[in-house]
N, C-alpha and C positions, 0 to 999 in steps of 0.2 A: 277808371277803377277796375283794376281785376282782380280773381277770386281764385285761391291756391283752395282754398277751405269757403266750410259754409259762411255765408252771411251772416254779420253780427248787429248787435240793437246799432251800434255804433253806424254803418252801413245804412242803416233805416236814417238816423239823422241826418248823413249827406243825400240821401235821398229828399228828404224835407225843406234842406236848404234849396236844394236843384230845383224843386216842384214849389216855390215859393210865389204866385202869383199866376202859376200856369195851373192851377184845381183850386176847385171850390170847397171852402171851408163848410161843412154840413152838422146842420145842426142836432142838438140830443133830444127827443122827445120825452112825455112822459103823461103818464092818464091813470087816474087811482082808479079805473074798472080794471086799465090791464093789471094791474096789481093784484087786485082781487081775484080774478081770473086766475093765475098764475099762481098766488101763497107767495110771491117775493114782491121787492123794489124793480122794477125795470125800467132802463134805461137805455131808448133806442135809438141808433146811431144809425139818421136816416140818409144813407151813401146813393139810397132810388134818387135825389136830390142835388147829387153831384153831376156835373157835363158827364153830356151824353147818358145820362140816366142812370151808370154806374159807378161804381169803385174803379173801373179798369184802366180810366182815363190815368189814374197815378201811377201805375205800373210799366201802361205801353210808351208813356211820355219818359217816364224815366229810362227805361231802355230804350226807346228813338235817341234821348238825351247822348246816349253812348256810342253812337256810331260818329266816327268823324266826317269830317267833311267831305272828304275826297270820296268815299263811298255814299254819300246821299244821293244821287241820280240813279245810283242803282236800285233804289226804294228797297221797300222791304214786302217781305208774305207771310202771312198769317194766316193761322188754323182756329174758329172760333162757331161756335153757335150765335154769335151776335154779340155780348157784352162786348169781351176782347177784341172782336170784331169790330165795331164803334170804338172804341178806345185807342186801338193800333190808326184806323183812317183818320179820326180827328190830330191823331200826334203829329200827322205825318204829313196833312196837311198845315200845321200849324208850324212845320218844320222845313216847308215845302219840300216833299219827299212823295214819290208814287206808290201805293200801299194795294197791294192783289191780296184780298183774303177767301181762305176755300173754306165754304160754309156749308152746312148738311141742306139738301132741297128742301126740309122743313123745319126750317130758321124761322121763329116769326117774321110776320112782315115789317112790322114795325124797326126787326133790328135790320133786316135786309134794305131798308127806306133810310136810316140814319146811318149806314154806311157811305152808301148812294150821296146820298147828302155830302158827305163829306168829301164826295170825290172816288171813296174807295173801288175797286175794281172786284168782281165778284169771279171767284168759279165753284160753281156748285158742286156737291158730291152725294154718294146714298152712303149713310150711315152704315147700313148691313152689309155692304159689299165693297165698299172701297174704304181706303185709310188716307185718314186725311194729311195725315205727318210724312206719306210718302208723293202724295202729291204736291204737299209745299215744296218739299224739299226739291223733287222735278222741276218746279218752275223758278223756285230761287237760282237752282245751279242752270239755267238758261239763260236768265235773265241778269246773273252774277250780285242776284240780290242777297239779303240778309234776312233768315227766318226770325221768326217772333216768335218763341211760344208763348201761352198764354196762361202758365204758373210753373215749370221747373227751371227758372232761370232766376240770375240771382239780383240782378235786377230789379227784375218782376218782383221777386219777392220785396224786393228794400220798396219798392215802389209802394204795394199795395199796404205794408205795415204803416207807412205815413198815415191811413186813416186813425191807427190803432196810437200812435200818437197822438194827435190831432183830442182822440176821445177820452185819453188819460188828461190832457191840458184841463179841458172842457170841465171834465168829473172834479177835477182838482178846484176848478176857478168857483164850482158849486159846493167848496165844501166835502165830496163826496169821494168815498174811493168805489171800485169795483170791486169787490169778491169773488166775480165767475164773468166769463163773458162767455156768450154763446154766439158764433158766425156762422152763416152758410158756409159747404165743403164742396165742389167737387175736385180739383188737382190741390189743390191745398193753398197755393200761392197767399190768397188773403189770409186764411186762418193762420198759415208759417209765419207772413210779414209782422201780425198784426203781437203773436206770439211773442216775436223778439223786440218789436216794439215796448210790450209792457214790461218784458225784462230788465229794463235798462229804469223803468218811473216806474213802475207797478208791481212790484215784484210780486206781490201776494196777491195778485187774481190770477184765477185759472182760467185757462182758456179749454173751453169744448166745441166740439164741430154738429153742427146740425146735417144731415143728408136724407136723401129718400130713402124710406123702408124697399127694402129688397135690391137697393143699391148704395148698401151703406155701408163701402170697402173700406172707410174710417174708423171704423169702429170696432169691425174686425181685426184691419192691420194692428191698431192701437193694443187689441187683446192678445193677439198673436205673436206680438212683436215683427213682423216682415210685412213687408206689400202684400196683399191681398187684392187680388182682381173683383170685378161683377163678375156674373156672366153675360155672355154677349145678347143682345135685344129686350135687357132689361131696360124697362118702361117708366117714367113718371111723368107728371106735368112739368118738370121742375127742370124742363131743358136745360137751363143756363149751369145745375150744376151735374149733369150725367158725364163723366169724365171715366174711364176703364178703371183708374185706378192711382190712387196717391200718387206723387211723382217722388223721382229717389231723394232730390235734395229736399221738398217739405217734408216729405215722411221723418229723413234725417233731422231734420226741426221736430215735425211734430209727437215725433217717439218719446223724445225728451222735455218735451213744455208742454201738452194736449193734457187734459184730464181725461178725455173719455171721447164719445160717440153719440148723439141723440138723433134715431130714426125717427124721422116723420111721412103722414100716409098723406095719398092726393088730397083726401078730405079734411083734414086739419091743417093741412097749407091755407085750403081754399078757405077755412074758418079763420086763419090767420090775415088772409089778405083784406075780405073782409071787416074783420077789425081794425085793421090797422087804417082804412079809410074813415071808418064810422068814429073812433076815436082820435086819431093822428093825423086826420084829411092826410093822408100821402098813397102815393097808388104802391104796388109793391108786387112785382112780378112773381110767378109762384117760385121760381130757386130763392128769390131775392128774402120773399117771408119765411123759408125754413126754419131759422130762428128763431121767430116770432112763434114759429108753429109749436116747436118745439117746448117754449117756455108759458106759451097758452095751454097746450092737451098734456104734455107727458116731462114738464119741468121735473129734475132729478132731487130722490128728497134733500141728500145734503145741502140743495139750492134752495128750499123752502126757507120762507123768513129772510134773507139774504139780499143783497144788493147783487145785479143780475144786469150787465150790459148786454145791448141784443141789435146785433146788426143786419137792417133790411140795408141787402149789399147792391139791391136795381129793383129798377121798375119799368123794366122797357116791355111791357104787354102788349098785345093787340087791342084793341079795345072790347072789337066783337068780345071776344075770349072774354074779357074784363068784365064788359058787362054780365055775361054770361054767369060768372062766378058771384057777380054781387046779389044778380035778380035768384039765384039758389038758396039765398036767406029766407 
């Protein structure tokens, strides 16, 4: 499948068929405190529960899916904090294919261990000082491998919207529709897939992006109409989604489908994650609860009263860390 233009809902559904027995169907939650909590219906779409702990498993599998034969020994390299990271090494394992991904030297352990696990091959990098997209690219063109990114690709995208399918089926089989969904953001990849997913079966819910306060270039881009950067050595706990900034093809989705932007702070994550054990028993990394956080502390009023899907997108934490944030109760 190649792409002259953006990816359409259509493109999501051959992705669905592709990833048909290769990802884990993840179930919806639901708990009338978070309701209350919240002023809405919510409805959590727990992807912490999918291989490998996240959503990325649909995305890097679909794009591994695309590479032919004759180039698989050249594996591939990937640039990740860890989700995509795990997600690209299980593909490509599963593909038998050699997978190098350059990850920041303070990647959880946990994602750096289930990489490991899978075979994957690591080169570390320092956030402040080197770029990670210039060092894949180095060693793909040495090794004559094939980069991966880990959401501006179109792919990726159709990959990661299969969840956003998967939760419209779901909503449907309960009777129920969506009115908003609210996703983690940081390159957009899930929030774009999951976008043009309900384009196609949903038409009427709007989709919004959760991110961290003071790195919430979605929500600017969205206001501004253009990409919108952070600035450089902005901080969260929320690793999994500190990304620089929208990528050009979800922004191109997301300009056009996004309803908006919901900043959330360390401390309402960590209130979200929280929750979401104490009512949901599910672990939920802090990128992964954005969402959660978002529709817990600062849900938007036109969301009030309303049916409200909420996807905890991972849960690959450290423990230490984990416990850390539960014993803060």
């Amino acid at each position: 499948m190649a792409f002259d233009s953006l990816p359409t809902h259509s493109d999501v559904l051959a992705a669905a068929a592709r990833l048909t027995d290769l990802v884990r169907k993840t179930p919806v939650l639901q708990h009338d405190v978070l309701d209350a909590m919240s002023g809405a219906r919510l409805f959590v779409k727990a992807e912490c529960l999918q291989e490998t702990g996240s959503f990325k498993i649909r995305g890097a599998t679909n794009r591994l899916l695309q590479i032919p034969e004759a180039q698989r020994p050249a594996g591939v390299v990937a640039f990740s904090s860890g989700n995509h990271a795990q997600g690209v090494a299980r593909a490509a394992r599963l593909l038998g294919m050699p997978a190098l991904i350059v990850m920041p030297s303070d990647a959880p352990a946990v994602k750096v261990e289930g990489v490991r696990a899978d075979g994957g091959e690591i080169r570390f990098y320092d956030r402040n000082t080197e770029s990670r997209e210039v060092i894949a690219q180095q060693i793909a063109a040495e090794r004559g491998a094939i980069v991966v990114p880990s959401f501006d690709d179109p792919h990726i995208i159709c990959g990661q919207g299969t969840a956003g399918l998967e939760f419209a089926a779901q909503m449907e089989e309960a009777g129920e529709r969506l009115d908003y969904l609210i996703t983690p953001a940081g390159g957009g990849g899930l929030a774009s897939g999951i976008a043009l997913a309900l384009e196609g079966v949903s038409s009427g819910t709007r989709v919004w992006v959760a991110e961290p306060e003071g790195h919430d270039d979605w929500r600017r881009s969205l206001a501004s109409g253009r990409i919108e950067a952070n600035a450089p050595g902005t901080r969260s706990i929320c690793d999994a989604i500190l990304t620089p900034a929208p990528g050009e093809l979800t922004f191109a989705i997301g300009k056009r489908l996004f309803g908006g932007g919901v900043p959330v702070t360390d401390a309402q994550v960590k209130d979200a994650m929280r929750a979401a054990f104490r009512y949901l028993r599910i672990v939920a990394e802090p990128g992964g609860a954005a969402a959660l956080a978002g529709a817990l502390s600062c849900l938007p009023e036109t969301m009030k009263g309303k049916t409200v899907g909420i996807v905890v997108s991972g849960g690959n934490v450290d423990a230490g860390d984990y416990a850390g944030v539960l014993s803060e109760a």
